[in-house]
C-alpha positions as CSV (number, residue, x, y, z in Angstrom):
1,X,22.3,-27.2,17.7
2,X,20.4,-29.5,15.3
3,X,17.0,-27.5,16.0
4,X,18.6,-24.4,15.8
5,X,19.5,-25.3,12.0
6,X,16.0,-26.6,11.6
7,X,14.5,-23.7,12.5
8,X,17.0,-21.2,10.5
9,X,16.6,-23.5,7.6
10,X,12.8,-22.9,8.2
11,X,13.3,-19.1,8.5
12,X,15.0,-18.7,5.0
13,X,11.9,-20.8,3.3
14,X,10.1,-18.9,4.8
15,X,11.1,-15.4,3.9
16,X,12.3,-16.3,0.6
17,X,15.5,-13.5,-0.3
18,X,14.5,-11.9,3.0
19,X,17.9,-11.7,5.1
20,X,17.6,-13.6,8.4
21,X,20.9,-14.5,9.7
22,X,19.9,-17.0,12.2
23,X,20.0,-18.3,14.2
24,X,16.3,-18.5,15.3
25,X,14.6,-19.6,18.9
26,X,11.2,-19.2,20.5
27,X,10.4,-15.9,21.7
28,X,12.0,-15.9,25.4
29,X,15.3,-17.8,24.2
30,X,15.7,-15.3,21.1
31,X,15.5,-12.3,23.1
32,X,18.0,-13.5,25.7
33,X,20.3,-14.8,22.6
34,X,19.9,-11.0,20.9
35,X,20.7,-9.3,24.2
36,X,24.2,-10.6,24.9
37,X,26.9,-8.6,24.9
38,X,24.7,-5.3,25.4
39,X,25.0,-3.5,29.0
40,X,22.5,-4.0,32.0
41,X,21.8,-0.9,32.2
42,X,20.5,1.6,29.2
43,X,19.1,-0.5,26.6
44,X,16.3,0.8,24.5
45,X,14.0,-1.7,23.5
46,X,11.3,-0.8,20.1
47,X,8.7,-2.9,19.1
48,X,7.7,-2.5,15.8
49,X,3.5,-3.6,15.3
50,X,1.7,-4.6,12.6
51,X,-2.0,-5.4,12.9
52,X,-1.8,-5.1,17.1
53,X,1.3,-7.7,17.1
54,X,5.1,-7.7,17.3
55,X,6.8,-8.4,14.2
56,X,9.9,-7.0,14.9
57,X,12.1,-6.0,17.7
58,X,15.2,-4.1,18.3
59,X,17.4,-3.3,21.1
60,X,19.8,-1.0,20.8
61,X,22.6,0.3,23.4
62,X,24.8,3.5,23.2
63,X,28.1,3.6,24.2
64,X,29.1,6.6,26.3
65,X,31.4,9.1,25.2
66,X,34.3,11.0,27.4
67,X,32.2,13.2,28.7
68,X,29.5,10.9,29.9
69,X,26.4,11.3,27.6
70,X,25.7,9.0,24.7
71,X,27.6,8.6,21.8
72,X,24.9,9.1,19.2
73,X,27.0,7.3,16.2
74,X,28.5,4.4,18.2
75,X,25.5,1.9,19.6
76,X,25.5,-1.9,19.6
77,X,21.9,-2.5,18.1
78,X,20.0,-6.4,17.5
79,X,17.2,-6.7,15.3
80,X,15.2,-10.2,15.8
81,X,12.1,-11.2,13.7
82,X,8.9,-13.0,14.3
83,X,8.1,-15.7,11.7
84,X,4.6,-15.5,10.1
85,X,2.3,-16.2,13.5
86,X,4.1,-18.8,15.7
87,X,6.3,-17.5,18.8
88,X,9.8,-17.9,16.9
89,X,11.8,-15.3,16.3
90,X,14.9,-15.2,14.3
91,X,18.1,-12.6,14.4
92,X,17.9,-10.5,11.5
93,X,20.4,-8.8,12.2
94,X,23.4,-7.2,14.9
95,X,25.6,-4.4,14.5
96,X,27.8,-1.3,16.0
97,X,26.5,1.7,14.5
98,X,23.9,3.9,14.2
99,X,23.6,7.1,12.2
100,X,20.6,9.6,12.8
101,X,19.4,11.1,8.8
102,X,17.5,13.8,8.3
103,X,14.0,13.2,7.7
104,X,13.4,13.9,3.4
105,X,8.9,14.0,3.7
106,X,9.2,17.1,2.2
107,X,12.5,17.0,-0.2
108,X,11.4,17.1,-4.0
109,X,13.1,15.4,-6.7
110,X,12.5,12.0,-5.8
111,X,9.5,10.5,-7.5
112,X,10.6,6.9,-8.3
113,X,7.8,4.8,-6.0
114,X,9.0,1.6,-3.9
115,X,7.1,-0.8,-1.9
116,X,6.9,-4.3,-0.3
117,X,6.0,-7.4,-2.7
118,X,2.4,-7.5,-4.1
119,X,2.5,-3.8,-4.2
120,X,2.5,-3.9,-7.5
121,X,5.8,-1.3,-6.9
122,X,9.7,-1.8,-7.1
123,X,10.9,-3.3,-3.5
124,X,14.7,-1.9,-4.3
125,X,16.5,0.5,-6.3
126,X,19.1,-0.7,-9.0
127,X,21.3,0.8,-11.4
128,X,18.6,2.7,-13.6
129,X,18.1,5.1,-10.2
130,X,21.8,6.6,-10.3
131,X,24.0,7.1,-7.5
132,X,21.4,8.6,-5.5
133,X,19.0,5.3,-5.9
134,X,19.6,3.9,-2.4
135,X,18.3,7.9,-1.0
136,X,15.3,7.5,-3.4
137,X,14.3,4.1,-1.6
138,X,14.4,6.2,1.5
139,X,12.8,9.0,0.4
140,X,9.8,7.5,-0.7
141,X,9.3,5.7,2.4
142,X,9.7,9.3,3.8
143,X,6.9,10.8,2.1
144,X,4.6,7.4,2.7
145,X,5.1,8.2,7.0
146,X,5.3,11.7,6.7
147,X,7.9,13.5,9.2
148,X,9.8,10.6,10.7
149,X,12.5,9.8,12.9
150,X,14.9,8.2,10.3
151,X,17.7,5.7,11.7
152,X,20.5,3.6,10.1
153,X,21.9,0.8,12.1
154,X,24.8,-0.1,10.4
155,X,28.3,-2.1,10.6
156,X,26.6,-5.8,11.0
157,X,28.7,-8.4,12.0
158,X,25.9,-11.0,11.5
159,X,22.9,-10.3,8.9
160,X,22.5,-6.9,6.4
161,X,22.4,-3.2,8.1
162,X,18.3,-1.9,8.5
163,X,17.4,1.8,8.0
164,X,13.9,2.5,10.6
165,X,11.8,5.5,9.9
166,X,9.4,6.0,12.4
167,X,6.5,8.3,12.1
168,X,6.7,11.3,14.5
169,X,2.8,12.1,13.4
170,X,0.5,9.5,14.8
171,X,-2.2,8.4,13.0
172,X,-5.6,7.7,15.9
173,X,-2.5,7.0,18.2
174,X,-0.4,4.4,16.6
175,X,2.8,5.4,15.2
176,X,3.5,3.9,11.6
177,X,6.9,2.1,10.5
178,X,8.6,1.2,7.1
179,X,12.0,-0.9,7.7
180,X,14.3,-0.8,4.9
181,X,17.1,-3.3,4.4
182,X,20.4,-1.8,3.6
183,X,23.3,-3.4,1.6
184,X,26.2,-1.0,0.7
185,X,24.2,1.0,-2.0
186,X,21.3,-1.0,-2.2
187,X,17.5,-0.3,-0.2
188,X,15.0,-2.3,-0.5
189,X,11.5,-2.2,1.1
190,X,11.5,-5.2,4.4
191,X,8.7,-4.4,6.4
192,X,6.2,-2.4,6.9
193,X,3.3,-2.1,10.1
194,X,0.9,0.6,12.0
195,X,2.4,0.8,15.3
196,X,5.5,0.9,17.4
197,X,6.8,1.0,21.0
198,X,9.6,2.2,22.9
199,X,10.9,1.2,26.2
200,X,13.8,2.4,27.4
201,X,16.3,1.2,30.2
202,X,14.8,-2.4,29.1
203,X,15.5,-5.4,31.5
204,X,14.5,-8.9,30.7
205,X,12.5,-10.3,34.0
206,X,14.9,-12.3,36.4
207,X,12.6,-15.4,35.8
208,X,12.7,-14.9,32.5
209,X,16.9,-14.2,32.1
210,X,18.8,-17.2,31.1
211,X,22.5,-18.2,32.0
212,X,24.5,-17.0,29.5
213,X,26.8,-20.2,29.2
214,X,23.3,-22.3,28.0
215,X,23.3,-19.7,25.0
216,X,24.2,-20.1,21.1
217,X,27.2,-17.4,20.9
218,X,26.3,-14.4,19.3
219,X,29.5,-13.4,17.9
């Protein structure tokens, strides 16, 4: 318990107003602490890349509806977050929601520019951007990638919601990323990176799984 608080503690002075919930654990411990309470079967696993390495990762798992396919606005999804270049990760965040947006590359009307610190741009929107400031935060991200794959994963229960766009146009092969972090009607700019990965119907390797009584409790 004592180096878990260590480490969280080292997470927030890290990352400055950067949301990590904690807690945090080297890489094989904080992806069997982020995958509790998600099924054996049917969980999508997406790395997200910057410069050829894992920054991020998220799991997400849909529920099933009545009729047996997925349930596209009920998942359980778990973000976790690599810290700077050692092998710790720490849980950003976990929630039970996901919503599917449209994808606004090509919507005009939203000029305001956003991006991450040292940009030299606005990382979130505030009153100044009207109602529709959080969309503008979005939107600019959208015409940065270009036609994405736009995802909110919402209802946390530990850390802040995340909106992913994806790129669906790669660029020499890679597939470009902007994470946005979401509070109520706030966006602001996370993360950003060059590449991402999917793997679906991920299982962690039986040498690697752990007992789930050794665990921290993630709810």
């Amino acid at each position: 318990m004592v180096r878990e608080i260590l480490l969280s503690a080292s997470c927030a002075a890290l990352l400055g107003t950067a949301a990590v919930a904690g807690p945090c654990f080297e890489a094989v411990e904080a992806m069997n602490f982020a995958l509790q309470g998600l099924p054996d079967e049917g969980v999508t696993a997406i790395s997200l890349k910057a410069e050829g390495e894992t920054r991020y990762v998220l799991f997400v798992a849909f529920e099933a509806k009545r009729d047996g396919g997925p349930n596209n606005n009920t998942a359980s999804w778990r973000l976790i977050e690599r810290q700077k270049e050692s092998l710790t990760y720490c849980l950003a965040g976990a929630g039970r929601s996901l919503e599917v947006l449209e994808s606004l590359h090509a919507i005009p009307g939203f000029d305001a520019e956003f991006g991450l610190p040292g940009s030299s741009k606005r990382r979130c929107n505030d009153e100044a951007d009207g109602p529709l400031g959080s969309v503008a935060v979005r939107a600019w991200a959208n015409k940065e990638l270009g036609p994405s794959m736009v995802q909110v994963f919402g209802e946390p229960f530990r850390g802040d919601a995340f909106t992913v766009l994806l790129a669906e146009e790669g660029v020499q092969g890679s597939y470009p990323w902007i994470l946005l972090q979401t509070r109520e009607t706030r966006n602001c700019y996370y993360a950003r990176g060059d590449d991402s990965w999917f793997a679906t119907n991920f299982k962690m390797r039986a040498d690697l799984k752990q007992n789930p009584d050794t665990l921290s409790p993630l709810e």
